[in-house]
PyMOL commands that place a pseudoatom at each C-alpha (Angstrom):
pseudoatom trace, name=CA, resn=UNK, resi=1, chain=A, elem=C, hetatm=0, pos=[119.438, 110.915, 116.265]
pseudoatom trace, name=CA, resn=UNK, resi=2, chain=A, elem=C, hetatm=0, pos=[116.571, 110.019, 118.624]
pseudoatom trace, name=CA, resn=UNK, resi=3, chain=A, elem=C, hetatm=0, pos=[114.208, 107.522, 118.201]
pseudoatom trace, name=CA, resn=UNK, resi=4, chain=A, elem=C, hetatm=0, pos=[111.721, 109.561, 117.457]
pseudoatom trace, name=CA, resn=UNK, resi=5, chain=A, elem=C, hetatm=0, pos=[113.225, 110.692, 114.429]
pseudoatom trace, name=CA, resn=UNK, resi=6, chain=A, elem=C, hetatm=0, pos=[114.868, 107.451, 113.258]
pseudoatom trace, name=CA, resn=UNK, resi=7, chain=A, elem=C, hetatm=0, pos=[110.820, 106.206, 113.564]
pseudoatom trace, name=CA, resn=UNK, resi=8, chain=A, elem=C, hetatm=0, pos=[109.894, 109.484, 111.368]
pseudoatom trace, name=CA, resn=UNK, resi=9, chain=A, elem=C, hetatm=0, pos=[112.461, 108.834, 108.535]
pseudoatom trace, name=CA, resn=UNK, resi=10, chain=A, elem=C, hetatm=0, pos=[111.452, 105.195, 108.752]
pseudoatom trace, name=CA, resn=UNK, resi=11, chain=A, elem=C, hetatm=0, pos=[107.839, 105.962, 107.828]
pseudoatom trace, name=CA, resn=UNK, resi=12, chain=A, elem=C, hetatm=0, pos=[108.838, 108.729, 105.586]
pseudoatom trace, name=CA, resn=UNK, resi=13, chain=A, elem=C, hetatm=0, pos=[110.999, 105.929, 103.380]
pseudoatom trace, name=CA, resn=UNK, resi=14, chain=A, elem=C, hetatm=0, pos=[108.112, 103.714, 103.335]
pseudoatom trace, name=CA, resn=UNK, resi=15, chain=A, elem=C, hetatm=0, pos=[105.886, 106.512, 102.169]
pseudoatom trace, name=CA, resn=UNK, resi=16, chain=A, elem=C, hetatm=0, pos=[108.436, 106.798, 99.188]
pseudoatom trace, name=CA, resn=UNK, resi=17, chain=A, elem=C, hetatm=0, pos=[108.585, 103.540, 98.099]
pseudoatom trace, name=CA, resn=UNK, resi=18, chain=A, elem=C, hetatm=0, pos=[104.846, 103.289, 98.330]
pseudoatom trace, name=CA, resn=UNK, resi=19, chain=A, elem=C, hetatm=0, pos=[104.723, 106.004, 95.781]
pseudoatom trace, name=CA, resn=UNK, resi=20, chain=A, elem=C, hetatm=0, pos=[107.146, 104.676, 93.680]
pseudoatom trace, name=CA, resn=UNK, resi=21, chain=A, elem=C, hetatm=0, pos=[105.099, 101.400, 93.113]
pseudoatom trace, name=CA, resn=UNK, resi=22, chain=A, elem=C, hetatm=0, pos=[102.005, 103.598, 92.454]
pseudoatom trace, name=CA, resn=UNK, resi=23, chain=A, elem=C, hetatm=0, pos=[103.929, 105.906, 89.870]
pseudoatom trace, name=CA, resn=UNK, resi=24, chain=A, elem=C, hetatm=0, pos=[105.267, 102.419, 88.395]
pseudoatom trace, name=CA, resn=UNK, resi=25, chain=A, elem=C, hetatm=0, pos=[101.978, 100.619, 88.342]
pseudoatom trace, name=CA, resn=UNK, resi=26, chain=A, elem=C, hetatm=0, pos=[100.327, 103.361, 86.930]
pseudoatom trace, name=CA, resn=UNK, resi=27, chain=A, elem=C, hetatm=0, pos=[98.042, 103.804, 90.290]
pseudoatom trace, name=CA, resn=UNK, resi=28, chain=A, elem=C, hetatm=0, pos=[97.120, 99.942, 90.608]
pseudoatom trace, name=CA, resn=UNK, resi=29, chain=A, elem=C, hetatm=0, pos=[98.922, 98.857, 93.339]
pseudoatom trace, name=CA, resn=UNK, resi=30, chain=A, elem=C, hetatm=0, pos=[101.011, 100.562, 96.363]
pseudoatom trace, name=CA, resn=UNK, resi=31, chain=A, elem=C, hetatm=0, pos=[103.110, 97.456, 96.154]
pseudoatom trace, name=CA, resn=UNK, resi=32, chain=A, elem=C, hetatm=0, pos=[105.553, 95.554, 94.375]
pseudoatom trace, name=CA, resn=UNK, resi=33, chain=A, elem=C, hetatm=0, pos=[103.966, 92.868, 92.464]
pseudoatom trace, name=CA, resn=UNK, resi=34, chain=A, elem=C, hetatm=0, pos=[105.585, 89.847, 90.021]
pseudoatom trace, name=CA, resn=UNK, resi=35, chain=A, elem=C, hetatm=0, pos=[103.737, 92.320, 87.315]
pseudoatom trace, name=CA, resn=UNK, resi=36, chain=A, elem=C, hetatm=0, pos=[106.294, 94.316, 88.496]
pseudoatom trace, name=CA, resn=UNK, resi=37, chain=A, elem=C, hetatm=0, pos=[109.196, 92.532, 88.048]
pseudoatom trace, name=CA, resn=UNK, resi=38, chain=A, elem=C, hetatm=0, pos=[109.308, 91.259, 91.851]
pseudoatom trace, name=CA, resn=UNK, resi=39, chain=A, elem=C, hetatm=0, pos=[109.248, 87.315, 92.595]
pseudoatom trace, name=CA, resn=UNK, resi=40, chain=A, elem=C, hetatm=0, pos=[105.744, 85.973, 93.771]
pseudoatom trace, name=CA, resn=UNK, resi=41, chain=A, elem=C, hetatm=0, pos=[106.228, 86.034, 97.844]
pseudoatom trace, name=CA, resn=UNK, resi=42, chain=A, elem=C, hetatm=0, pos=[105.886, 82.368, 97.941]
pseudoatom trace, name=CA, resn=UNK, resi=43, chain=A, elem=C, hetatm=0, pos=[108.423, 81.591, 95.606]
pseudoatom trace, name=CA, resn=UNK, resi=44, chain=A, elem=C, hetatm=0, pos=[111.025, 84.190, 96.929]
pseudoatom trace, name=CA, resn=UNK, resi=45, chain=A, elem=C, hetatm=0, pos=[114.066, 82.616, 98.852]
pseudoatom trace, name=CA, resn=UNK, resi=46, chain=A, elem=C, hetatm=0, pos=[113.836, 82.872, 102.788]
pseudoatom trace, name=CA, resn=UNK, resi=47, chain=A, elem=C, hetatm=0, pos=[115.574, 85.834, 104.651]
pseudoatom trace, name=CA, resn=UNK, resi=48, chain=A, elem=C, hetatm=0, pos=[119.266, 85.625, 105.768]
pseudoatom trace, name=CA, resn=UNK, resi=49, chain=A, elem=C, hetatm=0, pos=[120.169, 86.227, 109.395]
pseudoatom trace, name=CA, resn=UNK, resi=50, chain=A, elem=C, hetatm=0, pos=[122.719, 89.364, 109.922]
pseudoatom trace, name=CA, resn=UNK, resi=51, chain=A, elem=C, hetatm=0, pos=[126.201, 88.312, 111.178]
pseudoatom trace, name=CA, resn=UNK, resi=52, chain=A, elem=C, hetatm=0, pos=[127.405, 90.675, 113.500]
pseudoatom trace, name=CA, resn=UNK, resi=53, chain=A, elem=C, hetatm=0, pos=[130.853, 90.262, 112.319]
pseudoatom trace, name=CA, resn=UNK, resi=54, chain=A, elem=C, hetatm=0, pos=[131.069, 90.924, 108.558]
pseudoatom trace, name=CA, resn=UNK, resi=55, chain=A, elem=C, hetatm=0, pos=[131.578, 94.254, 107.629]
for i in range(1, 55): cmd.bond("trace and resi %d" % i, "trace and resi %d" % (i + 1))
show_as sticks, trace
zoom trace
């Protein structure tokens, strides 16, 4: 797969999950929102860093 069309499905999966929060907020929001069920940004836990050598 070439870059090109790892970037394509990249923007194509965004485009889906865009649509999902729009189906589920009933067209009020693109995003996920603590309406929504998500945590508030703030209050969510910071990101993890990958290790390389876990499966």
């Amino acid at each position: 797969m070439g870059f090109r069309r790892a970037l394509d499905v990249c923007c194509i999966i965004s485009r889906l999950a865009h649509a999902r929060w729009m189906l589920l907020s009933g067209g009020s929001s693109p995003v996920g929102t603590p309406e929504l069920g998500l945590p508030e940004s703030k209050s969510a836990p910071p990101g993890q860093r990958a290790d390389s050598y876990l499966p």
